[in-house]
N, C-alpha and C positions, 0 to 999 in steps of 0.2 A: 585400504586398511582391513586388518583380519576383526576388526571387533564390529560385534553388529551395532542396529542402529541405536537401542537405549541404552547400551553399555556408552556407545560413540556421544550420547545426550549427556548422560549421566556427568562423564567426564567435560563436557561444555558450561553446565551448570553448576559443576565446583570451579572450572575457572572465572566463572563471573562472580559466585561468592565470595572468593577468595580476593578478588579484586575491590567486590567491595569492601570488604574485614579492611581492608588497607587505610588506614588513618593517615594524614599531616602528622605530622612531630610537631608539642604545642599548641595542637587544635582539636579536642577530646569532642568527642559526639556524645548528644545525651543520649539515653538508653532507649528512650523513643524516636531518635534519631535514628538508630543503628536498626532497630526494629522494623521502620518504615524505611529506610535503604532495603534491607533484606527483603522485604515484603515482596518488594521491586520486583529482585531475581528469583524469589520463589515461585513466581505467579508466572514467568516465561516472559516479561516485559522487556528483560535485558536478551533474550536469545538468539536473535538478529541484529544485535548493537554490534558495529566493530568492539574489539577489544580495546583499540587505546580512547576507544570514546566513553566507554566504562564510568572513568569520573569524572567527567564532565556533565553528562547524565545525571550521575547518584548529586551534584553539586547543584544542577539547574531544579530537579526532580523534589530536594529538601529543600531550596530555597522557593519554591512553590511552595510548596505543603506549609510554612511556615507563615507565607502572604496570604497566604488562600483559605487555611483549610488549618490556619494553629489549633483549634479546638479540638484536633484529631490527637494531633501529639501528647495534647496534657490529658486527652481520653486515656490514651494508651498508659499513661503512667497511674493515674488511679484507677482503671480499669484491673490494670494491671492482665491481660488479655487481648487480643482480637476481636470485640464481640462483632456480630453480625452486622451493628448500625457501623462502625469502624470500619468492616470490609468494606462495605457500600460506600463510604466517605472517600476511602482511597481509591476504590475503582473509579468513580464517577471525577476525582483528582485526580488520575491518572488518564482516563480519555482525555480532561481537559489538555493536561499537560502534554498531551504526544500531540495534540492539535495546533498546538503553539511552537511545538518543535519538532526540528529534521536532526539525524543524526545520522553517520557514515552506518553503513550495513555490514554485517559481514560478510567475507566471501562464502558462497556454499559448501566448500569442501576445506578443510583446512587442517595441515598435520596436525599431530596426534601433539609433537613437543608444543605446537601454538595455543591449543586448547590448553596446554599445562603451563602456560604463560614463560613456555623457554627458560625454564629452568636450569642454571648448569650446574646439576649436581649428578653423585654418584647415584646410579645406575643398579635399579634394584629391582632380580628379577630378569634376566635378559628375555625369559619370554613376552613381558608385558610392557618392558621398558617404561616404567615409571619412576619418577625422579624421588627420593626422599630427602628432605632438606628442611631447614629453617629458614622463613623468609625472615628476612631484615626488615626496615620502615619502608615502608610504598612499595615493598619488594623488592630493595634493593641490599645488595652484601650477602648474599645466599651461603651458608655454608652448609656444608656437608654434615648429616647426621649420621 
């Protein structure tokens, strides 16, 4: 690929975001829900997850946090913030939880469309080839913007 390697990251790290923005149809996340999913991918914890393991993760990962460690969640909502005891609640949630669990890896090298989660949309840009589109629910029904 012509893109170096934190452009090549960069674009890795919106695919797992984006994966996880992705909701059930009928099944709303609370706002410290979605917070501590993201937390997830921000921190690099999803960056060797395969990709269709994504929500399986973010599914096993919140259903932890919520047996384990609910006092984080309703932190996060009157907090209204991250604060630093919060970081450490999720980190130290987080080792547990990779400890208890295995998840498929990703391959080392992987096109440029898989990192964009294979999108088929119009084509913007021939130099950069990236897709612009509207995802549908769980990113599915893509259309073209």
């Amino acid at each position: 690929s012509d893109l170096d390697a934190s452009t090549q990251h960069q674009l890795l790290r919106g695919g797992i975001l984006t994966e996880l923005l992705k909701q059930k149809q009928f099944v709303p996340m609370t706002t410290a829900e979605i917070i501590t999913s993201l937390w997830s991918g921000t921190r690099g914890y999803l960056d060797k997850v395969a990709t269709k393991e994504i929500l399986r993760f973010e599914a096993l990962w919140l259903a932890h946090v919520k047996s384990t460690r609910g006092d984080i969640l309703s932190d996060i909502m009157t907090k209204k913030q991250i604060t630093p005891e919060i970081e450490a609640g999720l980190k130290s949630g987080m080792e547990e939880f990779l400890g208890m669990n295995e998840f498929e890896g990703r391959a080392d090298e992987q096109p440029l469309a898989v990192l964009l989660g294979s999108i088929p949309c119009a084509s913007v840009g021939s130099q950069f080839g990236i897709a612009a589109c509207r995802l549908g629910p769980r990113g599915g029904d893509n259309q073209r913007v």
